[in-house]
C-alpha positions as CSV (number, residue, x, y, z in Angstrom):
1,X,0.0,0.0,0.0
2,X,1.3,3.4,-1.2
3,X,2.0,6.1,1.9
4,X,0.2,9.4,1.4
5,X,1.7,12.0,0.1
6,X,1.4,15.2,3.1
7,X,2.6,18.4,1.1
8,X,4.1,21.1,3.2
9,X,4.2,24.8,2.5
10,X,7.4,26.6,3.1
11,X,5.6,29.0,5.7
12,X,4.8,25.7,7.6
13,X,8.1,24.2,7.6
14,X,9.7,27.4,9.3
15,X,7.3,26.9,11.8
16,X,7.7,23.4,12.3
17,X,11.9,24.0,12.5
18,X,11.5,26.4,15.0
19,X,8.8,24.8,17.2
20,X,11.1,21.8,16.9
21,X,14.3,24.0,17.9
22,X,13.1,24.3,21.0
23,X,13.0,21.0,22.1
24,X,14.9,21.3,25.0
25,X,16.0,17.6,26.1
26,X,17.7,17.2,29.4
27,X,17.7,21.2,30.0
28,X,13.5,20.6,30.4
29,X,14.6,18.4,33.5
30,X,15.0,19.9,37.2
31,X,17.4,17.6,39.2
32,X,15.5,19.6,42.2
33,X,12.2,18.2,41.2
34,X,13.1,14.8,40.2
35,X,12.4,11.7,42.4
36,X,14.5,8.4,43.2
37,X,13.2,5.8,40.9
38,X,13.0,3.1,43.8
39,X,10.6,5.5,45.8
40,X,14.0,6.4,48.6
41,X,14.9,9.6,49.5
42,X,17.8,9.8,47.3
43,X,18.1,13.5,45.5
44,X,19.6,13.9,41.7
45,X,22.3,15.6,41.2
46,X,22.3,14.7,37.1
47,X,19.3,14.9,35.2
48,X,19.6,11.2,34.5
49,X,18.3,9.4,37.1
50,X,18.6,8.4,41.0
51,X,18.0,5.5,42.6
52,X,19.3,4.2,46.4
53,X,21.5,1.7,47.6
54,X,21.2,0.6,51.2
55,X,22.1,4.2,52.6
56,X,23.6,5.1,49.9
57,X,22.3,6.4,46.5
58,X,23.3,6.2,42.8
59,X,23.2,8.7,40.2
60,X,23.3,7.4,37.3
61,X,25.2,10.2,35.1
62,X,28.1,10.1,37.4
63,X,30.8,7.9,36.8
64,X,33.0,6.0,40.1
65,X,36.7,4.4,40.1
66,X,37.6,0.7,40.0
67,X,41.1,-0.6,39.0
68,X,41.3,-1.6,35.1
69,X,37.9,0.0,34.7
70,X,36.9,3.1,32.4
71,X,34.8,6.0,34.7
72,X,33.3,2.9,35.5
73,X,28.9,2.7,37.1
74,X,28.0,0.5,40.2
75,X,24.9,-0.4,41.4
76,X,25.2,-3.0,44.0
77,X,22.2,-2.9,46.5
78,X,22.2,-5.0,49.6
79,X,20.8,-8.7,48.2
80,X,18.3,-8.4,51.1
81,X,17.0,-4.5,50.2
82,X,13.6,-5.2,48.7
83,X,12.7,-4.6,44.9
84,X,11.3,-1.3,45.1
85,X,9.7,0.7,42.0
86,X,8.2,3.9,41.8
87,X,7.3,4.6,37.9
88,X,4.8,2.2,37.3
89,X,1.7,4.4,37.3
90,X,3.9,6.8,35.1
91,X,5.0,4.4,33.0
92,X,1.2,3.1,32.1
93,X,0.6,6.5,31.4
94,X,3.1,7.6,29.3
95,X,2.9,4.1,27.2
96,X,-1.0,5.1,26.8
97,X,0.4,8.1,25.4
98,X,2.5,6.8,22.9
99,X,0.4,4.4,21.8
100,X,-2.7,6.7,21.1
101,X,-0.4,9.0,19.1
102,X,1.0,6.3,16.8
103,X,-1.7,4.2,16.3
104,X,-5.1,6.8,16.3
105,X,-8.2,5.7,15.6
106,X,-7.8,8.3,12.2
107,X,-4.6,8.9,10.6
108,X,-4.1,13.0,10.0
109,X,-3.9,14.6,7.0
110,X,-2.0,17.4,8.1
111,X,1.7,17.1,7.5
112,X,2.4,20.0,10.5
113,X,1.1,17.0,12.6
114,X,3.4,14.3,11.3
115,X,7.2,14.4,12.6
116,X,8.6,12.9,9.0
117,X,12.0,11.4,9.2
118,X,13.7,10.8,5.8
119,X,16.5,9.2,7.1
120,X,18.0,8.3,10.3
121,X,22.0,9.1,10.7
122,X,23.7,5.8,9.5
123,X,25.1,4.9,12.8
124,X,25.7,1.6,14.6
125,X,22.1,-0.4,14.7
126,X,22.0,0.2,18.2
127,X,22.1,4.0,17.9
128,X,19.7,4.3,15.1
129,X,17.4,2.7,17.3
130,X,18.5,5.2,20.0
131,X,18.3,8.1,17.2
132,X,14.5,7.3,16.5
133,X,14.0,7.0,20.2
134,X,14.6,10.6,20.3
135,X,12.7,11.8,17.4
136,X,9.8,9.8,19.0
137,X,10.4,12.0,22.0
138,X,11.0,14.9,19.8
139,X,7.5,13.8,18.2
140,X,5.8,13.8,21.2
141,X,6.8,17.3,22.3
142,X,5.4,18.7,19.3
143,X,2.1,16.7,19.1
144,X,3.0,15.0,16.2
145,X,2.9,11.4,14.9
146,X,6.5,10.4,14.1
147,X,6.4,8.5,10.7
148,X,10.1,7.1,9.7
149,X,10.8,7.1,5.9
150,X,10.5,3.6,4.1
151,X,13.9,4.4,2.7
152,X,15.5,5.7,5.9
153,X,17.7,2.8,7.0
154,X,19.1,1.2,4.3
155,X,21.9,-0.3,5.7
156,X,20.3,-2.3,8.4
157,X,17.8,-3.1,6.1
158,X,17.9,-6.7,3.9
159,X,15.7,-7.2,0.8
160,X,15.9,-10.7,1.7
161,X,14.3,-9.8,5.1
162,X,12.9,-6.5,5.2
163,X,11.4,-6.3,1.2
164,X,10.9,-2.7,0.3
165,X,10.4,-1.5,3.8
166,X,14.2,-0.7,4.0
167,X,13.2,1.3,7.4
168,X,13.1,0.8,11.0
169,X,9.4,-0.1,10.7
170,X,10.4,-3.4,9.2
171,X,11.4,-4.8,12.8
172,X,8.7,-2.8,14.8
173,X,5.6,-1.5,14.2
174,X,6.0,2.3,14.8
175,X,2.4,3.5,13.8
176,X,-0.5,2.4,12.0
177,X,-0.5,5.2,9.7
178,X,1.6,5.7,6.6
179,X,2.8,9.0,5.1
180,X,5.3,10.8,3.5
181,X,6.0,14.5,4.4
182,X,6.4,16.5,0.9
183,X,7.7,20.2,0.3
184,X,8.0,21.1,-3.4
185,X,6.7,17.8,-4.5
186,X,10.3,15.9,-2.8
187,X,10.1,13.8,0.3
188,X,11.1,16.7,3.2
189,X,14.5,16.4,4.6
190,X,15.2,18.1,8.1
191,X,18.6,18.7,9.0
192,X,20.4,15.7,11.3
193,X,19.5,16.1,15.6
194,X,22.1,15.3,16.9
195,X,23.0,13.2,20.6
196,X,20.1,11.1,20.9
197,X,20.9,10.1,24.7
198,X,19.5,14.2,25.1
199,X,16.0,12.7,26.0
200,X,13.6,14.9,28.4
201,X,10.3,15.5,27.9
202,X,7.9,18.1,29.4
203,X,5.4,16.6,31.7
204,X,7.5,13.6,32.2
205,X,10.5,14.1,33.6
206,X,10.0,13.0,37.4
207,X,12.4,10.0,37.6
208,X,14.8,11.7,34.9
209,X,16.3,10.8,31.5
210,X,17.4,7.4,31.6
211,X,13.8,6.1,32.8
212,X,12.3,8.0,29.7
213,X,14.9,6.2,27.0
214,X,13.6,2.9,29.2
215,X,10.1,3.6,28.3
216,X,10.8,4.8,24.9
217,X,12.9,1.7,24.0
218,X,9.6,-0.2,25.5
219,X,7.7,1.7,22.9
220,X,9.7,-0.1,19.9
221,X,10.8,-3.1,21.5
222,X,7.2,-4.2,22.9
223,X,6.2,-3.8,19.1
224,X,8.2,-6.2,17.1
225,X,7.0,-7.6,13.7
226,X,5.7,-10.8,13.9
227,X,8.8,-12.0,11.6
228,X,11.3,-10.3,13.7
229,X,9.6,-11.9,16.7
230,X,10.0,-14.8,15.5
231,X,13.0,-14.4,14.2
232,X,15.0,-13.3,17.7
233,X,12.7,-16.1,19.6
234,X,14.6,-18.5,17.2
235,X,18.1,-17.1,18.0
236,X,17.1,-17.5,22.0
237,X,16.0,-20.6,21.9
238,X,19.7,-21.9,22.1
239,X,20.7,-19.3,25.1
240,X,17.5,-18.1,26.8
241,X,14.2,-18.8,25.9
242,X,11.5,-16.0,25.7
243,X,8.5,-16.7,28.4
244,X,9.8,-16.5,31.6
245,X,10.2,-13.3,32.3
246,X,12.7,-12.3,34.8
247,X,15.8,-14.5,34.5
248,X,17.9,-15.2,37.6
249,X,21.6,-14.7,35.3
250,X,23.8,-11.7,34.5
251,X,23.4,-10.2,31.0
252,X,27.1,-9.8,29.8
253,X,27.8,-7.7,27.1
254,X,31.7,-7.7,25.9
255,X,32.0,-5.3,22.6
256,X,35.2,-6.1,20.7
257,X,35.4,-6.0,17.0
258,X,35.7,-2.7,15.5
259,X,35.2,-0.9,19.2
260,X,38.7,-2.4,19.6
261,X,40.5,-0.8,16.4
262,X,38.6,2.4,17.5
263,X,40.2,1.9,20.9
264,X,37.5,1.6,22.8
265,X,37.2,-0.1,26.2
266,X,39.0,-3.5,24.8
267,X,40.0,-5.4,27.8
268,X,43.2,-7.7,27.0
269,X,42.4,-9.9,29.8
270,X,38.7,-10.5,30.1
271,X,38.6,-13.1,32.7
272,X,40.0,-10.3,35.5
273,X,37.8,-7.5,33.9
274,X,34.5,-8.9,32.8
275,X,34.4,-12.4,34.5
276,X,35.7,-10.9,37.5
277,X,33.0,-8.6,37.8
278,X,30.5,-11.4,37.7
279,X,32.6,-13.3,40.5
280,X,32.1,-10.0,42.3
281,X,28.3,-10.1,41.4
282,X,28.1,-13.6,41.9
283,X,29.5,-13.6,45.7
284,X,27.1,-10.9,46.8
285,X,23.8,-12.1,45.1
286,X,24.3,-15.8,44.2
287,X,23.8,-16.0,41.0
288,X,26.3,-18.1,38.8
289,X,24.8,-18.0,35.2
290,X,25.8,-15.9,32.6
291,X,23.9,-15.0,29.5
292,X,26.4,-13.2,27.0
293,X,25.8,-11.5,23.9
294,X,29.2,-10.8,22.0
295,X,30.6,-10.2,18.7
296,X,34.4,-10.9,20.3
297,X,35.7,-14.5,19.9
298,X,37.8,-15.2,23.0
299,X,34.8,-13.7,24.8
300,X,32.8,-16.5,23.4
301,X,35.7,-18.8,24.1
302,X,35.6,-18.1,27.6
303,X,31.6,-18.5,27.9
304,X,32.1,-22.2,26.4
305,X,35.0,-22.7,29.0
306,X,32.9,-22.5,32.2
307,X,35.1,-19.6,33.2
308,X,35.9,-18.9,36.7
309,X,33.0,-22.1,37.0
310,X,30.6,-20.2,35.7
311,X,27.2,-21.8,34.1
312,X,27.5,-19.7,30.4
313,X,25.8,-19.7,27.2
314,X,26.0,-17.4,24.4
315,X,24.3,-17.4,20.8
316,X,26.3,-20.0,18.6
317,X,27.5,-17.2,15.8
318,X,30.8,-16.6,13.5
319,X,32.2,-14.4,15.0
320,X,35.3,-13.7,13.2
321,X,33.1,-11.7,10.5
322,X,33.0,-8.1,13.1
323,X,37.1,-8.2,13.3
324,X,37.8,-5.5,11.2
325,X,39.2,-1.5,11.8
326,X,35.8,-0.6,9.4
327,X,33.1,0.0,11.4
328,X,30.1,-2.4,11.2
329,X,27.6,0.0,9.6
330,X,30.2,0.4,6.9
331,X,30.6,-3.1,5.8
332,X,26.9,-4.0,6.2
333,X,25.7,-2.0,3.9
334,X,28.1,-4.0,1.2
335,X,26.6,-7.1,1.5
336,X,22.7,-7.9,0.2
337,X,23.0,-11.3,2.0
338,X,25.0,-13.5,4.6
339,X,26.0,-13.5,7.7
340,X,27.4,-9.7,7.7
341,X,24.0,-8.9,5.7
342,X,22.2,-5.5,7.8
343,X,19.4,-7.8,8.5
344,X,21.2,-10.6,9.6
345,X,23.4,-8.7,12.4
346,X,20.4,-6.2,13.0
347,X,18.6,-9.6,14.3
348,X,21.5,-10.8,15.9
349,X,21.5,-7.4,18.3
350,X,17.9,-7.6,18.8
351,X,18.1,-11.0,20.0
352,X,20.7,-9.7,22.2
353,X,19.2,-7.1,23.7
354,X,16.0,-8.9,24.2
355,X,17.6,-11.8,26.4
356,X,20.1,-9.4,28.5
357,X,16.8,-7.2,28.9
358,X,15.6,-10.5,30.9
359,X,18.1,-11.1,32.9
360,X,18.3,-10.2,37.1
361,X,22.0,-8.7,36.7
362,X,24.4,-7.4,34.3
363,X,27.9,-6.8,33.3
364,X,27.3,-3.8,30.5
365,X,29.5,-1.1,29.5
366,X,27.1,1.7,28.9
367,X,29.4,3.5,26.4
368,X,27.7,1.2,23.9
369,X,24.4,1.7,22.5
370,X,23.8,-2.0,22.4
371,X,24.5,-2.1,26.5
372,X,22.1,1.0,26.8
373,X,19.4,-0.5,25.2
374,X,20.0,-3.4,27.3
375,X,19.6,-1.4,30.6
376,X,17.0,0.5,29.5
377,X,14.6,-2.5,28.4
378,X,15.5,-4.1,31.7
379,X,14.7,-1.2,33.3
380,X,11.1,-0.9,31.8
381,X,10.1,-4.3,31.8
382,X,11.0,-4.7,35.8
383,X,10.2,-1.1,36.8
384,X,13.6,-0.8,38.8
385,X,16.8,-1.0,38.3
386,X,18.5,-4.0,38.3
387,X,21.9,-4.4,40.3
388,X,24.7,-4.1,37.2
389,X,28.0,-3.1,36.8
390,X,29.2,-0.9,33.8
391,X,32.7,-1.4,32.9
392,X,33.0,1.9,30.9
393,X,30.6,5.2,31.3
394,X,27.8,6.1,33.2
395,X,24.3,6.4,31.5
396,X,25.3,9.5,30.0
397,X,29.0,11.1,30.2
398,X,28.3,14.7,29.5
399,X,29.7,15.3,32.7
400,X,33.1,14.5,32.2
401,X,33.2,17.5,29.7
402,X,32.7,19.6,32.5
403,X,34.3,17.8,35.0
404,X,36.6,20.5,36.5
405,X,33.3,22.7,36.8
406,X,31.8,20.5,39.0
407,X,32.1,20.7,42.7
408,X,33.9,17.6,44.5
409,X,31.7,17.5,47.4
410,X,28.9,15.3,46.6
411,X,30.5,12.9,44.3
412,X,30.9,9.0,44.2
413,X,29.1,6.3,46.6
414,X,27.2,8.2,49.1
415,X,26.3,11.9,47.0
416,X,23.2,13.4,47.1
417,X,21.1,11.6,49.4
418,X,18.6,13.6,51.0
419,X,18.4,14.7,54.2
């Protein structure tokens, strides 16, 4: 079925570019105003997102040491403190929200009330998803339906998969309507928004930044294609089956590949970096299972080795195919089919993602888009935060730009709990 065609005068989209200029992301959030997202008395200090450990809190835009590590994240509750969440009702609101606006009982005809995206930045898969993540949220602040091009992710897109929907929309439904957002009789082109981990929204910023990428990765996530759902279910089946729901294992995610030629967090000795952070995981809460998603051999190597005695399993893929210095996005693209086909590692991530999503801990390293989406999924689908360890970055490391403007007092285990 062809997409309607929405024609927009010139005069419209000025006004539309400078309504959409304003979008004012993690500026539209007071730290002041926000709460903890496990219900504690824990106050923000970053706009991302608090949450309490014991008598201490976390805040999850500020980075801690740890030997070996990069500005390394912990959060490493007590295994007796109690499973606490405080966003649910928000959270069934705001997915109400989203759901009305991209799936309405009548699809507009205005194109002022469409947010049309010709193409998403040709990123890694993981960021486009975070990219169209924010234009949902960008969407949303205007009033607008957002309606992805069927053209506007080629790369991750596979005609053997995907068809002529070379888009986004070929793994999840993003909105029952179809259009196309014209000016001059051309599909409308807006100019490239850049950092998509900038998410706040107006009206729902209460538990902060990270919880609104949760529920926005919910959005696409919870709304898979029925051949992508299959698809992923199939590549679980192996590691984790879907069903369960909460998993009692810790989600690893080790990034080598072309993260390592761009040097990257690339641990030489993964055993006392990434395993040993699951021993340290393992003797507080008890859980000995890993699930790992990886593109790095030895990695994989060390999962079929029982590790540090370690119950692991991991998806049984070549692996040698991401060893390059080119980065992924640039290779997939070259190839209509195979293993290093966009299709074929897009499904791969999702059904990574998906299964680390499920699991009760995690080793991450939140510098990767892949490890984000991870947290954030987890963090929607069990309304808390999960006790993890990230091996590089915080959520979001805009602070250590500004480091030396920031005041000492406060910072590492122990800041900004309220009095």
């Amino acid at each position: 079925m062809a997409c309607e065609l929405l024609p927009l005068t010139q005069p419209e989209l000025s006004s539309f570019l400078s309504r959409d200029e304003t979008f004012a992301g993690k500026t539209s959030i007071d730290t002041a105003a926000m709460q903890s997202l496990d219900g504690s008395s824990c106050r923000a200090v970053t706009p991302d997102g608090i949450v309490g450990a014991g008598s201490e809190c976390v805040d999850l835009g500020i980075e801690m040491t740890y030997p070996g590590l990069e500005n390394p994240l912990f959060f490493l509750p007590p295994a007796s403190q109690p499973h606490e969440s405080a966003t649910r009702e928000q959270s069934a609101t705001l997915r109400a929200q989203l759901s009305s606006q991209q799936f309405p009982p009548r699809c507009g005809r205005a194109a002022a009330s469409t947010y049309y995206v010709h193409e998403v930045p040709q990123v890694g898969f993981g960021s486009i998803i975070e990219y169209s993540m924010m234009f949902l949220a960008r969407s949303t602040t205007l009033g607008a339906r957002l309606q992805l091009g069927a053209q506007s992710s080629r790369g991750w897109t596979s005609p053997w998969f995907c068809g002529e929907e070379r888009s986004l929309s070929c793994y999840f439904n993003v909105s029952s309507c179809c259009a196309v957002v014209t000016l001059n009789g051309r599909a409308l082109e807006l100019p490239r928004r850049r950092n998509p981990l900038n998410i706040g929204l107006a009206g729902w910023n209460t538990f902060g930044s990270a919880w609104l990428s949760a529920e926005l990765a919910h959005f696409f996530f919870e709304r898979m294609t029925p051949a992508t759902r299959r698809e992923v279910d199939r590549r679980r089946q192996s590691v984790l089956p879907r069903g369960g729901g909460e998993v009692r294992a810790i989600g690893m995610h080790v990034r080598g590949g072309d993260s390592c030629h761009a040097r990257r967090f690339c641990a030489k000795n993964l055993t006392d970096t990434f395993w040993a952070q699951a021993a340290r995981l393992r003797e507080r809460y008890g859980v000995n299972t890993i699930v790992l998603a990886t593109d790095d051999a030895r990695a994989a190597a060390l999962c079929e080795s029982r590790a540090l005695g370690f119950e692991c399993h991991t998806a049984p893929i070549e692996r040698g195919k991401f060893e390059s210095s080119t980065f992924i996005e640039n290779r997939v693209a070259s190839h209509a089919s195979g293993a290093l086909s966009g299709s074929a590692v897009a499904l791969d991530a999702l059904a990574d993602i998906d299964m680390l999503a499920d699991c009760s801990h995690h080793v991450l390293l939140l510098r990767s888009a892949v490890s984000r989406l991870a947290f954030a999924l987890s963090l929607a689908r069990k309304g808390r935060v999960a006790p993890f360890v990230s091996m590089q970055w915080p959520w979001s490391p805009a602070h250590l730009k500004r480091k030396s403007k920031m005041p000492t007092r406060g910072r590492g285990r122990g800041r900004g709990r309220g009095r």
